[in-house]
C-alpha positions as CSV (number, residue, x, y, z in Angstrom):
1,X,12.3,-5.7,44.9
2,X,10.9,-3.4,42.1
3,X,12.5,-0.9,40.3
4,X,13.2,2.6,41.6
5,X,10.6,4.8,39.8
6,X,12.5,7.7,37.6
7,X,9.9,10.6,38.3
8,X,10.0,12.7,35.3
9,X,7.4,14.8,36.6
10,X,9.6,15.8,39.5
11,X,12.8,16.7,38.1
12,X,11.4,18.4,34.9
13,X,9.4,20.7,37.6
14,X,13.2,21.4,38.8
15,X,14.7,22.1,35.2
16,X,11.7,24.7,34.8
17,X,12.0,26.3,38.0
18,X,16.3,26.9,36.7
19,X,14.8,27.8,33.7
20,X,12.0,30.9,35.2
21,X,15.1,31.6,37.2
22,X,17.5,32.5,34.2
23,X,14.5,34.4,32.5
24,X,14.5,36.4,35.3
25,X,17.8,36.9,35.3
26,X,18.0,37.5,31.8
27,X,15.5,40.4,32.1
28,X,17.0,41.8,35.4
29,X,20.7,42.3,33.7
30,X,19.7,43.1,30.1
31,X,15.9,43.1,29.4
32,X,15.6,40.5,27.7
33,X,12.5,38.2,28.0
34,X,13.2,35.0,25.6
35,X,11.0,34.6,22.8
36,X,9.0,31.1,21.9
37,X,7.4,30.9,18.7
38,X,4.8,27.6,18.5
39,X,3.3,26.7,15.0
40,X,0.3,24.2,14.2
41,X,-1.1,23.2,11.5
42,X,-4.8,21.5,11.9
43,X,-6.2,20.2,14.3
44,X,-5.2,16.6,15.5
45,X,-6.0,16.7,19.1
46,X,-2.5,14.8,20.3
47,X,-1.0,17.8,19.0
48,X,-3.0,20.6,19.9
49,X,-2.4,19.3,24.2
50,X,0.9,19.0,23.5
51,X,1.1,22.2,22.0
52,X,-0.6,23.7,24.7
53,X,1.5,22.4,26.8
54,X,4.0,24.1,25.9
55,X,2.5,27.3,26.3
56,X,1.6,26.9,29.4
57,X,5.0,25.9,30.5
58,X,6.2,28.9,28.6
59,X,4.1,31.3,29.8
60,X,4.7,30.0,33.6
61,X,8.7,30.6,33.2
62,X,8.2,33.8,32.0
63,X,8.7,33.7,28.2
64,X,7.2,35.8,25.1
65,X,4.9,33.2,24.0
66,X,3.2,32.8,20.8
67,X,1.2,30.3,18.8
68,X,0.4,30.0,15.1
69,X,-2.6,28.4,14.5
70,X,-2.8,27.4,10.4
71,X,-5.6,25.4,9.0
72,X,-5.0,21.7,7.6
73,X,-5.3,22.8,4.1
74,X,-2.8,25.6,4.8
75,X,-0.1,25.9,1.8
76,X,3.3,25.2,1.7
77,X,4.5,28.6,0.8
78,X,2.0,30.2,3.1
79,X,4.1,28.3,6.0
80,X,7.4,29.0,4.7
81,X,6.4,32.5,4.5
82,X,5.2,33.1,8.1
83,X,8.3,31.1,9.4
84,X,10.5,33.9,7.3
85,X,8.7,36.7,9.1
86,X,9.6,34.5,12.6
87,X,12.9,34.0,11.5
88,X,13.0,38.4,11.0
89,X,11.7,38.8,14.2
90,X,14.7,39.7,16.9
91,X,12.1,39.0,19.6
92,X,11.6,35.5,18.9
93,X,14.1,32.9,19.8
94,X,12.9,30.0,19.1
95,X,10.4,28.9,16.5
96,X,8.7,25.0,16.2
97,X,7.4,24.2,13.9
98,X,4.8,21.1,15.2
99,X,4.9,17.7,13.5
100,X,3.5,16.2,12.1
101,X,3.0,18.1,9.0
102,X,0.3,17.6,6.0
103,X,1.1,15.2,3.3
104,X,1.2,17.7,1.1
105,X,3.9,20.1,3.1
106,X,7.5,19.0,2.4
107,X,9.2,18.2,6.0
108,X,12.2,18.8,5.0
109,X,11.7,22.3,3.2
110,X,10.2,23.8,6.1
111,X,12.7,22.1,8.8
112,X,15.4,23.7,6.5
113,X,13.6,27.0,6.5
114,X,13.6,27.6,10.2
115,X,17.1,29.8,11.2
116,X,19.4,27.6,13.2
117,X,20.0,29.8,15.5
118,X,16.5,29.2,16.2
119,X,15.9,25.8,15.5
120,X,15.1,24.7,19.5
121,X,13.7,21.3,18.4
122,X,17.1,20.6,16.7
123,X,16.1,19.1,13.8
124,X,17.9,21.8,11.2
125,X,21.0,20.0,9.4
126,X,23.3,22.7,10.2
127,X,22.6,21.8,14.4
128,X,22.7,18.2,13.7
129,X,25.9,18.3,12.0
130,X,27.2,20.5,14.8
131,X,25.9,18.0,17.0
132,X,27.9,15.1,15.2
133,X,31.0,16.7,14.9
134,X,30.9,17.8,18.6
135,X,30.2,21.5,18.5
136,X,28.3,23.6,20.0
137,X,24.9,23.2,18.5
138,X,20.9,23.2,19.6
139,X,20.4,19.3,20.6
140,X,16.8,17.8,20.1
141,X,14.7,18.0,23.3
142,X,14.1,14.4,23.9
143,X,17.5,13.2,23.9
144,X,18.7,16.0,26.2
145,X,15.9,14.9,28.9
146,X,16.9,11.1,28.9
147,X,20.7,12.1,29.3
148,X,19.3,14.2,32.4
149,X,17.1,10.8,33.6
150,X,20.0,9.0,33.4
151,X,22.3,11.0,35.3
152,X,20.2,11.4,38.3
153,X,20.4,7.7,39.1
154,X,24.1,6.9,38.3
155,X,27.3,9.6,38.2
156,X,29.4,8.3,36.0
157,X,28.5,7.0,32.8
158,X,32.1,5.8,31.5
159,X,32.6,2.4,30.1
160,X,28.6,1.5,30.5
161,X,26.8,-0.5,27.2
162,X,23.8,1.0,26.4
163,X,21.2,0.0,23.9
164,X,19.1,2.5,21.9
165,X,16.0,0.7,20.3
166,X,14.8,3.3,17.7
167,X,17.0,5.2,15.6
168,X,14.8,8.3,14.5
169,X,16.7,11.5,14.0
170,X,14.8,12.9,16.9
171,X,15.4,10.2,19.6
172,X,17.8,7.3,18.5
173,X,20.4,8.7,16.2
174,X,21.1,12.2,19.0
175,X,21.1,9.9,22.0
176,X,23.8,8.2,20.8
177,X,26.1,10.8,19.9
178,X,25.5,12.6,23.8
179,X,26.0,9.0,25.4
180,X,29.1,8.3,23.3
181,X,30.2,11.6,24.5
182,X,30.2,10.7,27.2
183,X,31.9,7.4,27.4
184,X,29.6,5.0,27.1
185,X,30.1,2.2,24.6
186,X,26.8,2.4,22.2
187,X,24.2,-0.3,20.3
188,X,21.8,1.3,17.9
189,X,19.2,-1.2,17.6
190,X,15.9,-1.4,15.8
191,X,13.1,-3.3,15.2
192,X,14.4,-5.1,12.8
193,X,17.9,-6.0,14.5
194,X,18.8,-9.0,14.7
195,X,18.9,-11.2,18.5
196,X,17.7,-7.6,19.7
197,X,16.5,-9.3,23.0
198,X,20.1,-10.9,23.8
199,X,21.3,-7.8,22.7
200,X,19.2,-5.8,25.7
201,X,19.9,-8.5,27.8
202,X,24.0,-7.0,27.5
203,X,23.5,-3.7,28.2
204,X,23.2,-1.6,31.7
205,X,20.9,0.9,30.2
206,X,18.4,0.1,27.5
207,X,16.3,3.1,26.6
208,X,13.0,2.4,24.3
209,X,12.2,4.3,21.1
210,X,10.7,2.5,18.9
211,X,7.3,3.5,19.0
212,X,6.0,-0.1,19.5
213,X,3.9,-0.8,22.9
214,X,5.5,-3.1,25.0
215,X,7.9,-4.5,23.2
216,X,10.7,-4.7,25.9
217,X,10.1,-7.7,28.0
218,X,11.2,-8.6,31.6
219,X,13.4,-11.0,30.2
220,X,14.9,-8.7,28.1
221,X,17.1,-7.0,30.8
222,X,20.0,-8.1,32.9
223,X,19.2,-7.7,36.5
224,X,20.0,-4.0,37.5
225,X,19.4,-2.9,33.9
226,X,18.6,1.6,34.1
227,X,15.2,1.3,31.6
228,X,14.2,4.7,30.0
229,X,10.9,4.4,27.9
230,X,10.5,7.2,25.4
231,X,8.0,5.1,23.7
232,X,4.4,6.7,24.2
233,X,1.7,4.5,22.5
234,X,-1.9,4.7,23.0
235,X,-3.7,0.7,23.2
236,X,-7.2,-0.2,24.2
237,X,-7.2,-2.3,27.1
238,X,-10.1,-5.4,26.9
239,X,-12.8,-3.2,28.8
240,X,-12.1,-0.8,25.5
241,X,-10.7,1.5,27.4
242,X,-7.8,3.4,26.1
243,X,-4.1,4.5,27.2
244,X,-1.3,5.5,27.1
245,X,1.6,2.6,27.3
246,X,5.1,3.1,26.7
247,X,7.5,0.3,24.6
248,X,8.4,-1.6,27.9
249,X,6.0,-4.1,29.4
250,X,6.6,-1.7,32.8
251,X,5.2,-4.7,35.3
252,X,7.9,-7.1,34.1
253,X,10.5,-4.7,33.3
254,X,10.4,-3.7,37.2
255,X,11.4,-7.0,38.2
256,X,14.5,-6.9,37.0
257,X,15.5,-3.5,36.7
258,X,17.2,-0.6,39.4
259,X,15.8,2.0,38.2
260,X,12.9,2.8,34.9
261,X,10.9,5.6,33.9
262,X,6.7,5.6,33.6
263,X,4.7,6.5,31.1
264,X,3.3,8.8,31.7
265,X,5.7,10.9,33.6
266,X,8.5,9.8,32.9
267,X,10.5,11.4,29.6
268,X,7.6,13.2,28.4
269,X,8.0,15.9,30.9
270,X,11.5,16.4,30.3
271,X,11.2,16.9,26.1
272,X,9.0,20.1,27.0
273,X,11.8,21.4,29.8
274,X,14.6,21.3,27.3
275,X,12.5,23.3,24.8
276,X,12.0,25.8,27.6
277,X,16.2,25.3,28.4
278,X,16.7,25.1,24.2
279,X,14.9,28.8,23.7
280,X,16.8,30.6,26.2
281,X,19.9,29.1,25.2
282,X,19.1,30.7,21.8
283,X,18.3,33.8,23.6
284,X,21.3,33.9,25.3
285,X,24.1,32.2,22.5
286,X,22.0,35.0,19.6
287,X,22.4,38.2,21.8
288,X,26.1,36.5,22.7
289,X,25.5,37.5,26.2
290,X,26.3,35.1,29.5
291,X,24.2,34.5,32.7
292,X,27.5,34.5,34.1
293,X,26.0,32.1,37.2
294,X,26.3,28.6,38.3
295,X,26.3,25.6,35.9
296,X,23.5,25.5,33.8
297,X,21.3,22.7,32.2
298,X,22.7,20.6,29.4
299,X,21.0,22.9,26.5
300,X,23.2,26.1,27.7
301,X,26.5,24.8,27.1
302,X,28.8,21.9,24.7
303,X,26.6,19.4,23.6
304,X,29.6,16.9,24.8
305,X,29.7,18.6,27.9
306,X,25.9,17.8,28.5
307,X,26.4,15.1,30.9
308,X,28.7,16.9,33.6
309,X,26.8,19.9,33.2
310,X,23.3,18.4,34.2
311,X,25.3,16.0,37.1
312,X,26.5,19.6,38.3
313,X,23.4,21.4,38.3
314,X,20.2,19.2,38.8
């Protein structure tokens, strides 16, 4: 029998609807409408969906949503200044700052220039380090969906191996400080890891992020391996026809596995609901207020506490 289909799709539309709820709450007990702050620089088209996107999205759930539109040739302390003025601005919450950035435009320096409280990607040093030493911090996007993919197909993850092929600061390195949080015994693998396939073959969940199309092969899983593929990569098929593919060969992986994710549809989704879930967590943790209702998605609360939290309220 083949795999149970994760539908991303579906329980991102769920996370979004809790999300529009608490906005409206927000604004019923203290008028305040959360504040999203969305900056691009050129014009790569991957970018500029996504980005829209996510104002959309924004928009929909009822938030103050703004995008920054700078050219390709835009300078560095151009950027760094408007992210100061966003940074001044009580009425934005969250500010993104899109990647990726021009060659000539330090990561780093604007990453670092972005307030934490503010940071809803995640990516500051001050909410990574949070993160690590398990406070309460703003937790990258992605790794906050796949905890919430997992835990609508098993309840407890305690004692589980999981493998994490990719070990990015945005994907890899996060997820496995939220799954070792939450019990589970951890492989960070890469590409280059050694007997990586026997190594998959171990573990009950093996979630993809290596940015490398279909690298995960049926054979790779144990039967009734949980597959999460982050990996979105974009192939022309022999009629030169192009795609999107994630980093699991899906059709064999399904053989094996209980339960995997598409792509599309699967983890995609879920990044962009967290960012929703991130910015009114900022809007609520800056302000120092509570919703004072029900248990909230992952991004309002501990990062450690992220897996009971989305079991209790998805």
């Amino acid at each position: 029998m083949d795999a149970v289909k994760i539908d991303g799709k579906a329980i991102a539309e769920a996370l979004r609807d809790r999300v529009a709820g608490d906005v409206a709450l927000l604004q019923a007990k203290f008028n305040v409408t959360p504040g999203l702050a969305v900056v691009l620089i050129g014009n790569d088209p991957a970018s500029s969906v996504y980005v829209k996107t996510k104002a959309k999205h924004a928009q929909t759930a009822g938030f103050k949503s703004q995008q920054f539109r700078l050219p390709g040739d835009v300078s560095e302390a151009e950027l760094l200044g408007l992210i100061g003025e966003l940074n001044a601005d009580n009425s934005i919450d969250g500010i993104l700052v899109q990647l990726p950035l021009p060659r000539h435009i330090d990561r780093w320096r604007v990453l670092e220039a972005i307030d934490p409280t503010k940071d809803v990607d995640g990516f500051h040093p001050y909410n990574v380090g949070r993160l690590a030493a398990g406070r309460p911090a703003l937790v990258p996007c992605t790794p906050l969906g796949v905890v919430h993919l997992i835990r609508t197909v098993v309840s407890d993850l305690s004692g589980l191996d999981v493998v994490v092929i990719g070990r990015s600061n945005i994907v890899g390195k996060p997820l496995g400080v939220l799954l070792g949080d939450a019990g589970c015994t951890v492989t960070g693998a890469q590409l280059e890891t050694r007997n990586l396939a026997r190594r998959s073959r171990e573990a009950d969940i093996v979630i993809a992020a290596a940015g490398c199309a279909g690298l995960v092969r049926g054979d790779w899983l144990k039967p009734g391996a949980i597959v999460i593929d982050v990996g979105i990569n974009r192939v022309v098929d022999s009629t030169g026809t192009a795609k999107l593919v994630g980093d699991v060969s899906f059709a064999e992986a399904s053989k094996r596995a209980s339960y995997i994710t598409p792509v599309p549809g699967g983890v995609g989704p879920m990044t962009v609901g967290y960012l929703l879930a991130n910015t009114v967590s900022a809007a609520v943790s800056r302000r120092g207020l509570s919703l004072g209702v029900g248990p909230r998605p992952a991004a309002y609360s501990h990062p450690t506490s992220a897996s009971k939290l989305v079991q209790a309220g998805l």
